[in-house]
Each structure stands twice: as C-alpha cells, then as structure tokens.
C-alpha positions, 0 to 999 in steps of 0.5 A: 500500500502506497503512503502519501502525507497530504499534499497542500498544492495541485502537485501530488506527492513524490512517491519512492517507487513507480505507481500507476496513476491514481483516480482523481476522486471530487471529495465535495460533489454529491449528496453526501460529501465529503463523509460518503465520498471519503469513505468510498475512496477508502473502500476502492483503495483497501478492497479493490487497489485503486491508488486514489487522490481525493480533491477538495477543502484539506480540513474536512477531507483530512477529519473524514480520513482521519475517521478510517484511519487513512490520513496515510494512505489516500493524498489530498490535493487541494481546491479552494471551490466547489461546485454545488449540486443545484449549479449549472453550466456556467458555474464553471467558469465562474469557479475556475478553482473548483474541486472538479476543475482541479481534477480535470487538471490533474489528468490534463497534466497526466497525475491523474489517469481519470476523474470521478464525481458525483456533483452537478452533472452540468457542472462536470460536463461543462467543466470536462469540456473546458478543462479537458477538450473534445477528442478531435473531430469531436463535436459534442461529448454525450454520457454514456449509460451501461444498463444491465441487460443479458447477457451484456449491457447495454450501451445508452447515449446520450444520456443528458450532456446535449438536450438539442443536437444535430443528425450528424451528431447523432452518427458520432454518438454511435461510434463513442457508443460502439467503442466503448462496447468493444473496448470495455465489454468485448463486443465485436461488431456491436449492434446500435439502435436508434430510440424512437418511436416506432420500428419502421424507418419513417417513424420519428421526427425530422431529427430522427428520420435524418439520423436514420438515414445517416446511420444506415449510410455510415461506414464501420457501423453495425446499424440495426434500425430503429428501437423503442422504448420497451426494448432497453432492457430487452438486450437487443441491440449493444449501443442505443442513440439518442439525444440527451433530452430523450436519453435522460428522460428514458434514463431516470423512468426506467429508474423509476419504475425499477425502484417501484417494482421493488417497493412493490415486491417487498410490501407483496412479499410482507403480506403473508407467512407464505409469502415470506418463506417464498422470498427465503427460498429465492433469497439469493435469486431476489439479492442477484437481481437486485444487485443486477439493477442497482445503480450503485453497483454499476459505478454510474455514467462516462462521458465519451468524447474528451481528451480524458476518462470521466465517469459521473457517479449518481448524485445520491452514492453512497460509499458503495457507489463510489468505491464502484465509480473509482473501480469503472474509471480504473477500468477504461483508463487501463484499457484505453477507452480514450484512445479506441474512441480516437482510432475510430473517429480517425478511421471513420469519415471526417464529420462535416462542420456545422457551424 
C-alpha cells in the first residue's frame, strides 16, 4: 500500500517507487460529501487497489480520513471551490478553482489517469469540456449509460450532456457508443439502435428520420434500425442513440419504475407467512437481481468524447457507489477507452462542420 502525507498544492506527492496513476476522486460533489465520498475512496483503495487522490477543502477531507484511519494512505490535493449540486453550466467558469476543475487538471497534466464525481452533472460536463477538450473531430461529448441487460449491457447515449443536437451528431454518438462496447465489454461488431418511436424507418421526427438515414449510410457501423422504448432492457441491440433530452428522460423512468417494482415486491412479499418463506427460498435469486439493477453497483455514467476518462457517479452514492465509480474509471483508463474512441473517429469519415 502506497503512503502519501497530504499534499497542500495541485502537485501530488513524490512517491519512492513507480505507481500507476491514481483516480482523481471530487471529495465535495454529491449528496453526501465529503463523509460518503471519503469513505468510498477508502473502500476502492483497501478492497479493490485503486491508488486514489481525493480533491477538495484539506480540513474536512483530512477529519473524514482521519475517521478510517487513512490520513496515510489516500493524498489530498487541494481546491479552494466547489461546485454545488443545484449549479449549472456556467458555474464553471465562474469557479475556475473548483474541486472538479482541479481534477480535470490533474489528468490534463497526466497525475491523474481519470476523474470521478458525483456533483452537478452540468457542472462536470461543462467543466470536462473546458478543462479537458473534445477528442478531435469531436463535436459534442454525450454520457454514456451501461444498463444491465443479458447477457451484456447495454450501451445508452446520450444520456443528458446535449438536450438539442444535430443528425450528424447523432452518427458520432454511435461510434463513442460502439467503442466503448468493444473496448470495455468485448463486443465485436456491436449492434446500435436508434430510440424512437416506432420500428419502421419513417417513424420519428425530422431529427430522427435524418439520423436514420445517416446511420444506415455510415461506414464501420453495425446499424440495426430503429428501437423503442420497451426494448432497453430487452438486450437487443449493444449501443442505443439518442439525444440527451430523450436519453435522460428514458434514463431516470426506467429508474423509476425499477425502484417501484421493488417497493412493490417487498410490501407483496410482507403480506403473508407464505409469502415470506417464498422470498427465503429465492433469497439469493431476489439479492442477484437486485444487485443486477442497482445503480450503485454499476459505478454510474462516462462521458465519451474528451481528451480524458470521466465517469459521473449518481448524485445520491453512497460509499458503495463510489468505491464502484473509482473501480469503472480504473477500468477504461487501463484499457484505453480514450484512445479506441480516437482510432475510430480517425478511421471513420471526417464529420462535416456545422457551424
């Protein structure tokens, strides 16, 4: 295990031997930071070895620490702003010093290998996007959400970066998307599916429509037409396109309606002495399942397209949520997510400029 004194600047401390570099963890974005933030960090670090940098005000990130004895062992670097929860887009430029900018920096100066936080997700897109640049050819970076279908996920994006964008943008998308499904899921050829409403090609609006066409005619894509809304957990398709007003709205009903399927199984399952002897029976099914639709185990979304790795937990994470975001960010620093996006993109037609 790696032993560091905080650190007071933006430098991390020197260490004797080489380590791989350390996720740059936001401390004081999310819900519940910086006490579920900190110990998520501690969690990623003594169970799963991931050298982590928390960044945000010394004092309280040193007394969280302090709490899990593990001042020596996780670095802090400091930052004299935060970004809060209810902040916008713009509130990144008008704190240039806030938590997330200065761990965009930390991976811009290569002492970081990936970001992750769990504040404002405007605030982070906004702040990746100034901090760390689109990939070239780029036009707009879209997050990108696994959800847990069969017998791999599902890629879904745009997950809520751009509200309104452009057909051409939509063809981009499908290649972040099908990166990442290589990349990171091991998929060869994934399949991408355009969200509408209907799954004859003429069915959508003007955006769609066009989107359709340019996707059937782009090269290195493996385009399976349109999809609805009742097969994003079906699995038929890897990569699912949207724009991220659609994306985010399908995002957080599918949420939702997890959630009350849930409440709805524990009250039904309350109810009767039989009931209760079923669920024993099916304990280990029911926890599997579960685990298999809890955000908080899947480490939350990325958001594709930029000159660095940034996974956005959910707001709400707790430790465990945490602990998972830092073990994805890991994982597509070391497989290169960041780079297969830029191969692809180079190898694909140059997108004409819109504006």
């Amino acid at each position: 295990m790696r032993t560091n004194h905080p650190a007071r600047g933006d430098r991390l401390p020197d260490t004797d031997a080489p380590v791989a570099a350390p996720i740059a963890l936001d401390a004081m974005g999310g819900d519940h930071a910086p006490t579920e933030i900190v110990a998520g960090a501690v969690q990623a670090v003594r169970e799963q070895g991931i050298p982590i940098v928390l960044v945000g005000a010394p004092r309280p990130l040193q007394e969280a620490l302090s709490l899990h004895d593990a001042i020596n062992e996780i670095p802090v670097v400091k930052a004299e702003e935060t970004l809060a929860m209810d902040e916008g887009a713009l509130a990144s430029l008008r704190r240039p010093r806030s938590s997330i900018a200065v761990a965009c920096h930390l991976v811009r100066r290569g002492d970081a290998s990936a970001v992750v936080s769990a504040g404002s997700t405007a605030g982070i897109v906004a702040t990746g996007k100034l901090r760390l640049r689109s990939q070239p050819g780029v036009l707009r970076p879209a997050i990108a959400v696994a959800l847990p279908t069969r017998p791999n996920p599902t890629i879904l994006l745009d997950a809520g970066a751009n509200a309104e964008v452009k057909p051409e943008m939509m063809v981009q998308f499908a290649h972040l998307g099908t990166a990442y499904a290589e990349t990171v899921l091991g998929i060869t050829e994934p399949k991408t599916g355009l969200l509408t409403i209907g799954s004859e090609p003429e069915k959508g609006n003007k955006l769609v429509k066009r989107a359709h066409e340019l996707l059937s005619a782009a090269p290195g894509l493996n385009f399976a037409g349109n999809v609805e809304g009742h097969d994003l957990l079906t699995g038929v398709v890897n990569v699912i396109v949207t724009d991220g007003f659609t994306g985010n709205v399908a995002l957080k009903t599918m949420e939702g309606s997890v959630r009350y399927a849930f409440s709805e199984l524990r009250e039904t399952i309350q109810e009767s002495r039989a009931a209760r002897l079923g669920s024993l029976l099916q304990k280990k099914r029911l926890k599997d399942l579960y685990q298999r639709l809890d955000p908080e185990v899947h480490g939350g979304a990325v958001l594709l397209g930029l000159n660095g790795t940034v996974v956005i937990a959910h707001g709400a994470s707790q430790a465990k949520g945490v602990s998972a975001a830092c073990a994805l960010a890991a994982r597509l620093a070391q497989q290169g997510v960041v780079t297969r996006i830029g191969e692809r993109l180079a190898a694909s037609h140059r997108p004409h400029r819109l504006w």
